[in-house]
C-alpha positions in Angstrom: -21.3 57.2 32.2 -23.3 53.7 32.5 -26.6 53.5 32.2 -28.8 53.3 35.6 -29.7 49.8 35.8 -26.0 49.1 35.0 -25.1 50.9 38.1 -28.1 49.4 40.2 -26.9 46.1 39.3 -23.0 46.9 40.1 -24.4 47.8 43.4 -26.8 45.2 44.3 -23.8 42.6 42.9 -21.4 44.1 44.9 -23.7 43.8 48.1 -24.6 40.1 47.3 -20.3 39.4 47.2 -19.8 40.7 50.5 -22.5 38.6 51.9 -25.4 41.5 52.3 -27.5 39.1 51.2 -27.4 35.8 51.7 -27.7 32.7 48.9 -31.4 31.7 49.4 -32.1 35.3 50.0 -35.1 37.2 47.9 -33.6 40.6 47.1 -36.3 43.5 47.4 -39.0 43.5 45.9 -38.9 46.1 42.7 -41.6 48.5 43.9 -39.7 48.5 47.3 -36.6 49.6 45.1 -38.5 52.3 43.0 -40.0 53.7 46.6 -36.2 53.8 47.9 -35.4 56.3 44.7 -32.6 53.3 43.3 -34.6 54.3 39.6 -37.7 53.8 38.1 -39.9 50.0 37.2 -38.1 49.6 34.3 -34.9 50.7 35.8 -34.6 47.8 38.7 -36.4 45.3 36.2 -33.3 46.1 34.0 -31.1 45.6 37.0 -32.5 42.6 38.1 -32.4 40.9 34.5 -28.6 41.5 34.4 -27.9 39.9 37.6 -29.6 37.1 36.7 -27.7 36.7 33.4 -24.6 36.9 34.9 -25.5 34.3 37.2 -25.9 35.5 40.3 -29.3 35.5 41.3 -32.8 33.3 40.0 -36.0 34.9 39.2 -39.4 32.6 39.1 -42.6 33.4 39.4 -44.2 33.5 43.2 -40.7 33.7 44.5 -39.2 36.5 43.4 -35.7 37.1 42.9 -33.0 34.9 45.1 -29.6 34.6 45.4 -28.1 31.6 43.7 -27.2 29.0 46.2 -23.9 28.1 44.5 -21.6 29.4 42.1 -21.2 29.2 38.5 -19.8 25.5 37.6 -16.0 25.7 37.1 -15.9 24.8 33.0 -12.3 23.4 33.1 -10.5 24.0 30.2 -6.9 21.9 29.6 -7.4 19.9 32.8 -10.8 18.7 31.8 -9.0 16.4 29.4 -5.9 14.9 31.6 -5.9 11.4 30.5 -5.1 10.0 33.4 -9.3 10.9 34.4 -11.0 8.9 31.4 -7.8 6.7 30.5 -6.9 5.2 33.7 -10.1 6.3 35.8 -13.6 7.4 34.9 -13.7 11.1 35.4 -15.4 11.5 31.8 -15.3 15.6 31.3 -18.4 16.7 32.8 -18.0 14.8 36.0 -14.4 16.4 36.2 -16.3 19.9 35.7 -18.2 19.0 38.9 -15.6 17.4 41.2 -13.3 20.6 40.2 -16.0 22.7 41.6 -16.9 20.6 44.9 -19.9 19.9 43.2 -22.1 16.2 43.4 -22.6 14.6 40.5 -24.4 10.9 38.8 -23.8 9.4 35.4 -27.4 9.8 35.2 -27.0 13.9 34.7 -25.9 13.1 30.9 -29.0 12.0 28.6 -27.9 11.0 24.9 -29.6 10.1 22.0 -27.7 8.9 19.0 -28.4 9.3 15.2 -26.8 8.5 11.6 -27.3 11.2 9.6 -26.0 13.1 6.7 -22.9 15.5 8.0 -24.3 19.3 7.9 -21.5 21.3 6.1 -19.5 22.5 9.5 -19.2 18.9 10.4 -18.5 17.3 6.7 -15.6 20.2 6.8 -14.2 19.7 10.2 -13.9 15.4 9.0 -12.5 16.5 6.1 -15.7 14.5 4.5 -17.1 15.0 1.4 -20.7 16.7 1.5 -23.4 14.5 2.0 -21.6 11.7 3.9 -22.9 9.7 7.0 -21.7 10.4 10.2 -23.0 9.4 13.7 -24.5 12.2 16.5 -24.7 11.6 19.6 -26.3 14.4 21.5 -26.3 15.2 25.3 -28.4 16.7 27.7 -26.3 17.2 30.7 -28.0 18.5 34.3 -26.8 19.7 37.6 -29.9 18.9 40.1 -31.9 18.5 37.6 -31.7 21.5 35.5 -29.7 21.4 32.1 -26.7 23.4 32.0 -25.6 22.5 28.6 -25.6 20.7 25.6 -22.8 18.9 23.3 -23.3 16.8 20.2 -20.6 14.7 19.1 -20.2 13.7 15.4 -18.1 10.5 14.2 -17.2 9.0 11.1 -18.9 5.8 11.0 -15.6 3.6 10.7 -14.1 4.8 13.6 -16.8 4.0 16.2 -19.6 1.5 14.7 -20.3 -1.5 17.1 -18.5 0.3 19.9 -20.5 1.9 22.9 -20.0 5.3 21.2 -23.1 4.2 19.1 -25.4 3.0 22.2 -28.2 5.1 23.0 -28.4 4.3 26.4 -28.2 7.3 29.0 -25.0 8.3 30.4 -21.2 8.1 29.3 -20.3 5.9 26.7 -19.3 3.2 29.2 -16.3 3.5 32.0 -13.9 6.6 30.5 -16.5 7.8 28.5 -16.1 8.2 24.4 -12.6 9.4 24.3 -11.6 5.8 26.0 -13.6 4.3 23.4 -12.1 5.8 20.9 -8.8 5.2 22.7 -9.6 1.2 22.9 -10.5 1.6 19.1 -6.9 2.6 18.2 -7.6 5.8 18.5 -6.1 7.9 21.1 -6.3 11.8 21.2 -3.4 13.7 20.9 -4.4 17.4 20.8 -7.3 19.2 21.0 -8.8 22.4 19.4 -11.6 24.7 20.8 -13.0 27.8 19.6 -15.6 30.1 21.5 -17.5 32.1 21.0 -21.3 33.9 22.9 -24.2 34.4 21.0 -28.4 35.3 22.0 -29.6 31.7 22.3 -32.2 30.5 20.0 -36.1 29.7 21.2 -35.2 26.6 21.3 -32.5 26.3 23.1 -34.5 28.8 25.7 -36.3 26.2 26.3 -34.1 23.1 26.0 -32.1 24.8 29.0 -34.3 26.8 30.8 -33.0 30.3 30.5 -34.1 33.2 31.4 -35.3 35.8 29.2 -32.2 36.9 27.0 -29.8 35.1 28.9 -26.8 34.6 26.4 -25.0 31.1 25.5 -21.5 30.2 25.4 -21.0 28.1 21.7 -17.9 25.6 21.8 -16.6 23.9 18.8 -14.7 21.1 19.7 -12.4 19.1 17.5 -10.4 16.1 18.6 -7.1 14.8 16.9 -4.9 11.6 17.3 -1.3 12.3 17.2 -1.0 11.7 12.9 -3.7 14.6 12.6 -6.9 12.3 11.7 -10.2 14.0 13.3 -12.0 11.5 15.5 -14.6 13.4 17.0 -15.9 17.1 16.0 -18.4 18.6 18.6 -20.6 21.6 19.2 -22.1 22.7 22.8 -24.0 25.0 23.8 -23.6 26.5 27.5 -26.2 28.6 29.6 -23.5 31.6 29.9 -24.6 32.1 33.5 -24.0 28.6 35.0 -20.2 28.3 34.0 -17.1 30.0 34.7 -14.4 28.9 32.4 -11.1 28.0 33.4 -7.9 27.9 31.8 -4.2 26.9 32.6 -1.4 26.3 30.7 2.0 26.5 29.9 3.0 29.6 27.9 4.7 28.9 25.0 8.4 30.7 24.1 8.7 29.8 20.3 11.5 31.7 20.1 13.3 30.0 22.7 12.6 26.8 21.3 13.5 27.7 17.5 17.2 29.0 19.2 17.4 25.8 21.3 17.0 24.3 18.0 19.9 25.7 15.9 
């Protein structure tokens, strides 16, 4: 049997989907809650604490709890990378996030800053780099009306990106395309892709670096990028507020066997 608040929260949720309350709305107040018999102080705080970590409701101080005015961002996940967006056009990856959810967006929600540094371990491995080499970071910040929804640091080998606009500091995308048409300008086009997931409790930092509520979750992506002879041009980690995305996936299912008898 769940837990109290878990069942509070199922409830309220299931009243803000059918439109019960509206986005902008301030859901009761907790004392109005506990005088209704829906559980105890600590039973609606727990309540309200999930629906906020699941995204669909804010909770500030002075205003209460509210109903998100808009979704979850739609986190594309294949489509994200169609070359035809940075190749031929300039729908860099987080823009293509925000036009796939209806959403507006300016170059100006990416900040970056951009480092050489010695390669920590999971990077040196991922380049296939021996430990202690140099590789370039560039870090983002990237916002959605002004509040951060996640982070991603790229890392590069120095000789596949020095003197290009990878290496600029200057806020926003690496240029028109963004870094993989850099890279792709370079001689270096991507050819396949590998990401791996996984959630985690975020650190204090990162708390703070993206605003999240108390115990609010993140998403972790590990990012590496190939060209089409298996060299790694860019390895990447983000780090997403788990309640501000909604990850999306579609793809062709594979039929080895089919292809191993088409073969013969």
């Amino acid at each position: 049997m769940a837990p109290k608040w878990r069942e509070l929260a199922d409830k309220l949720a299931g009243q803000i989907r059918i439109g019960a309350y509206s986005p902008g709305e301030r859901l009761p107040h907790i004392r109005d809650l506990v005088e209704a018999g829906e559980g105890s102080k600590s039973t609606v705080h727990a309540a309200y604490k999930a629906l906020e970590a699941e995204g669909l409701v804010t909770s500030s101080r002075g205003h209460g709890t509210v109903v998100r005015q808009s979704p979850p961002l739609k986190r594309l996940g294949i489509d994200r990378y169609d070359k035809a967006k940075w190749r031929d056009g300039d729908e860099v990856a987080f823009i293509a996030d925000r036009v796939a959810s209806g959403r507006t967006h300016s170059r100006g929600d990416q900040t970056q800053t951009v480092t050489r540094i010695e390669a920590p371990p999971a990077v040196a491995a991922a380049h296939g780099l021996a430990p202690g080499s140099s590789v370039y970071a560039r870090a983002r910040l990237v916002k959605e009306a002004g509040k951060p929804t996640h982070t991603l640091t790229s890392y590069y080998r120095p000789e596949h990106v020095e003197g290009t606009r990878i290496v600029d500091p200057a806020p926003g995308p690496a240029g028109r395309g963004g870094g993989f048409r850099v890279l792709y300008d370079a001689g270096y086009e991507i050819d396949h892709m590998r990401e791996e997931l996984f959630a985690r409790a975020s650190t204090p930092e990162e708390t703070k670096l993206l605003m999240l509520p108390g115990g609010e979750p993140v998403v972790e992506l590990h990012r590496t990028a190939y060209t089409a002879d298996g060299t790694v041009v860019e390895f990447a980690i983000g780090v997403h507020a788990a309640s501000r995305f909604r990850w999306s996936y579609d793809f062709d299912v594979p039929d080895s066997a089919h292809s191993k008898g088409s073969s013969r």
